[in-house]
N, C-alpha and C positions, 0 to 999 in steps of 0.2 A: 476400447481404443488402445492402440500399441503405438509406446513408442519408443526410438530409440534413443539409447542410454548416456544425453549429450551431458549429464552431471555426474556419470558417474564420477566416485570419488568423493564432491560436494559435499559440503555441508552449508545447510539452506538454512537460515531462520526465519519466518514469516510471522510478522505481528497481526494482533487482530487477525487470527488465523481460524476461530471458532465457529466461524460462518460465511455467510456471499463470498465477497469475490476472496476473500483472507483464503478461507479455508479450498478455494477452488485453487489458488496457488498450489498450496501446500500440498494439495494429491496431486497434481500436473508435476510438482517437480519430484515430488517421489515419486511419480511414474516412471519419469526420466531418469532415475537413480539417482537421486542426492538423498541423504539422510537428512531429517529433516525434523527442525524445532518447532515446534507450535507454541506462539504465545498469544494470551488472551486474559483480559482482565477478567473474567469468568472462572473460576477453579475447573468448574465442569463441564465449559466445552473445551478451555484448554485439553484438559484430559481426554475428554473424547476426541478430540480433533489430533491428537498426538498418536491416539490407538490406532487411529485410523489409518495415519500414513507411517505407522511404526516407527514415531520418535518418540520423544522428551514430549509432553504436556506442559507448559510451564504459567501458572499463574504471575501476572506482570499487570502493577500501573505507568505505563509506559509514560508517564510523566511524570512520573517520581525517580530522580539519578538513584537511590539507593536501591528503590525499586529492580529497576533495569539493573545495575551491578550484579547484583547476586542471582538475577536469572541468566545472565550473561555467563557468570559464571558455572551458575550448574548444566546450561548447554554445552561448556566446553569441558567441563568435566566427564560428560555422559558421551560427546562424540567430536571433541578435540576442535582446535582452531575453525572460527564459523568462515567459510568464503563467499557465502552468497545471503546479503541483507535487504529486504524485500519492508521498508516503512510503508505499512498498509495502515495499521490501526488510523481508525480516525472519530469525529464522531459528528456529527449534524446535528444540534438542536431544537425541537420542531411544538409549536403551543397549541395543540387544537389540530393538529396536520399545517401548521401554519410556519415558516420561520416570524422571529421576531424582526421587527423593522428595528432599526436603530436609535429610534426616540424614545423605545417602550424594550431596549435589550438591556438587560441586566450584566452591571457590569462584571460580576462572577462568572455567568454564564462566557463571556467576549472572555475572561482570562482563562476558563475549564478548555475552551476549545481551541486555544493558542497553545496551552499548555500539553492535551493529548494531541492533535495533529503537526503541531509544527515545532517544540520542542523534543517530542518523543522521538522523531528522526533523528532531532542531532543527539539527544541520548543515547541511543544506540549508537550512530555512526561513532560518537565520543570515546565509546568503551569497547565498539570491536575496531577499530582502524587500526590500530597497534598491530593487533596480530596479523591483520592483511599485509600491512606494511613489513613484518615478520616473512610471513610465506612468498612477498615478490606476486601476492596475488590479490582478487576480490572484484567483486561486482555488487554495487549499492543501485537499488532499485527503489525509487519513492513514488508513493501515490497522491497525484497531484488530481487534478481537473479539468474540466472544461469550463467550467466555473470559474477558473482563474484569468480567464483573459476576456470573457466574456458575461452580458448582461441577458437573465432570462425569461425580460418580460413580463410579462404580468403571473409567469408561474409563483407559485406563495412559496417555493421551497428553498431557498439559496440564502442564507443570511450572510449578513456582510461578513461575520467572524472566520465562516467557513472558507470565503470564497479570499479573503485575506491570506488566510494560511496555505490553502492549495498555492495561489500565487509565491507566495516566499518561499514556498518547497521546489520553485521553479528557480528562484535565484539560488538558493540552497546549490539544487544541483548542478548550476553550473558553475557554482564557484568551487565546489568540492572536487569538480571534474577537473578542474586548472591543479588544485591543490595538490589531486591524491595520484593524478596520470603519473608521475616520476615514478612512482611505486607501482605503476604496474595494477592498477586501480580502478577500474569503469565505474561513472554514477552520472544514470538514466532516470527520468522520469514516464510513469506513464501518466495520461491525461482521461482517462476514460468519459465517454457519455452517460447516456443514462442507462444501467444496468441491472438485469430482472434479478433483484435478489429480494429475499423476505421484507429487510426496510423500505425500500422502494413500492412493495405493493402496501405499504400504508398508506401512501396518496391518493389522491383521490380517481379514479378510474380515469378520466374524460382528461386529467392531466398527462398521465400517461400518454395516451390515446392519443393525441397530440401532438406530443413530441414524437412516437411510431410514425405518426405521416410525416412531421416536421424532417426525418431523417432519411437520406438517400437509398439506403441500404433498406428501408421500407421494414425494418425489426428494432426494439431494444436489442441492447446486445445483454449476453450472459455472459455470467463468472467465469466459462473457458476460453473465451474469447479474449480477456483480460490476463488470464494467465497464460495465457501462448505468447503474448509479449512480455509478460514477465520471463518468462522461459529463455526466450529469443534472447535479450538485455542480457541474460545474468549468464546467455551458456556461451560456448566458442564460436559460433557463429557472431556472435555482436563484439568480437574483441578490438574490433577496429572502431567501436561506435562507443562515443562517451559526450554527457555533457548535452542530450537531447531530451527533447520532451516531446514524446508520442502520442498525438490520438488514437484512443480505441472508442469511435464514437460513431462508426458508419455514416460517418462525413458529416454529423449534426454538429452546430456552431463551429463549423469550420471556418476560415478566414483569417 
């Protein structure tokens, strides 16, 4: 696949870049020419996912601020002021293939997944905005959901904690969009549906299956499908667009 080079220049950081859609960013935008950070709480797919699109690997609990500081910093050490922040890491906790219902969810579990999905954005935003607001430049990209505005059913998969936090990654960004526009600052969400990545084939088949007819577009969508709107958001085409939340869902819980 070729494409042309709308980051060059860029520097891209993508969390939760070690695998599905993280790591589909992360070669989509170093295809386009951004240099590019991989972070992941994993040591070794950081690494690997870094080799792969020839950046920085950086192990990161993206819910830890000290955490996040000192990976922040050795990205800009290794390839100078980051401009393009892509809050993907997230994580879903699931009992059996099951999410937990709320009467039977543990409340560590409800603050683990507050903590990695919806603090970990303002963690980073927290610690690179300075230098965007330095360069007069930047584009923040969060990963929200479909899940945040809607109910799904009698599918087992969606707990309240997750679908909480997608949601406030939705106020997030559009108060951050009023915030940081003066600086010359874009921050987009995208909402994606449901997407073929490894997690996702844990479920159960017939669930799946389901949701494929349930969706217009008559396919799941893949990891590249997700990153071409990350792309779109963070490159010069989207510099007039801030403060939006995107389906990439082939029209499933649209409305």
């Amino acid at each position: 696949m070729i494409h042309h080079p709308t980051h060059a220049g860029l520097v891209a950081l993508v969390t939760g870049a070690g695998r599905g859609i993280g790591l589909g960013i992360a070669r989509m935008l170093a295809a386009r020419g951004a240099r590019v950070v991989a972070i992941d709480l994993d040591p070794d797919l950081a690494a690997r996912a870094g080799a792969e699109v020839g950046g920085p690997g950086i192990a990161c609990d993206v819910s830890d601020p000290a955490s996040v500081d000192a990976a922040c910093a050795a990205a800009e050490r290794a390839l100078g002021p980051v401009d393009v922040l892509v809050n993907n890491a997230g994580i879903s906790p699931k009992h059996g293939g099951r999410r937990a219902d709320i009467d039977a969810m543990d409340a560590a579990e409800w603050r683990r997944v507050l903590a990695v999905n919806l603090d970990g954005a303002f963690n980073f935003a927290r610690r690179l905005v300075p230098g965007m607001k330095g360069t007069g430049r930047g584009a923040i990209v969060n990963q929200s959901s479909v899940a945040a505005k809607a109910w799904f059913g009698d599918f087992p998969l969606t707990g309240v904690h997750y679908a909480t936090t997608k949601a406030g990654l939705v106020g997030f960004t559009r108060h951050l969009a009023g915030e940081l526009g003066p600086h010359g600052i874009t921050v987009n969400a995208i909402a994606p549906g449901r997407i073929d990545t490894p997690l996702m084939r844990g479920a159960a088949p017939e669930v799946n299956e389901t949701i494929r007819r349930d969706t217009p577009l008559g396919r799941l969508g893949a990891p590249e499908d997700v990153a071409a709107m990350a792309c779109f958001l963070s490159g010069p085409d989207a510099r007039f667009v801030t403060g939006q939340v995107v389906d990439v869902a082939g029209g499933w819980m649209m409305g």
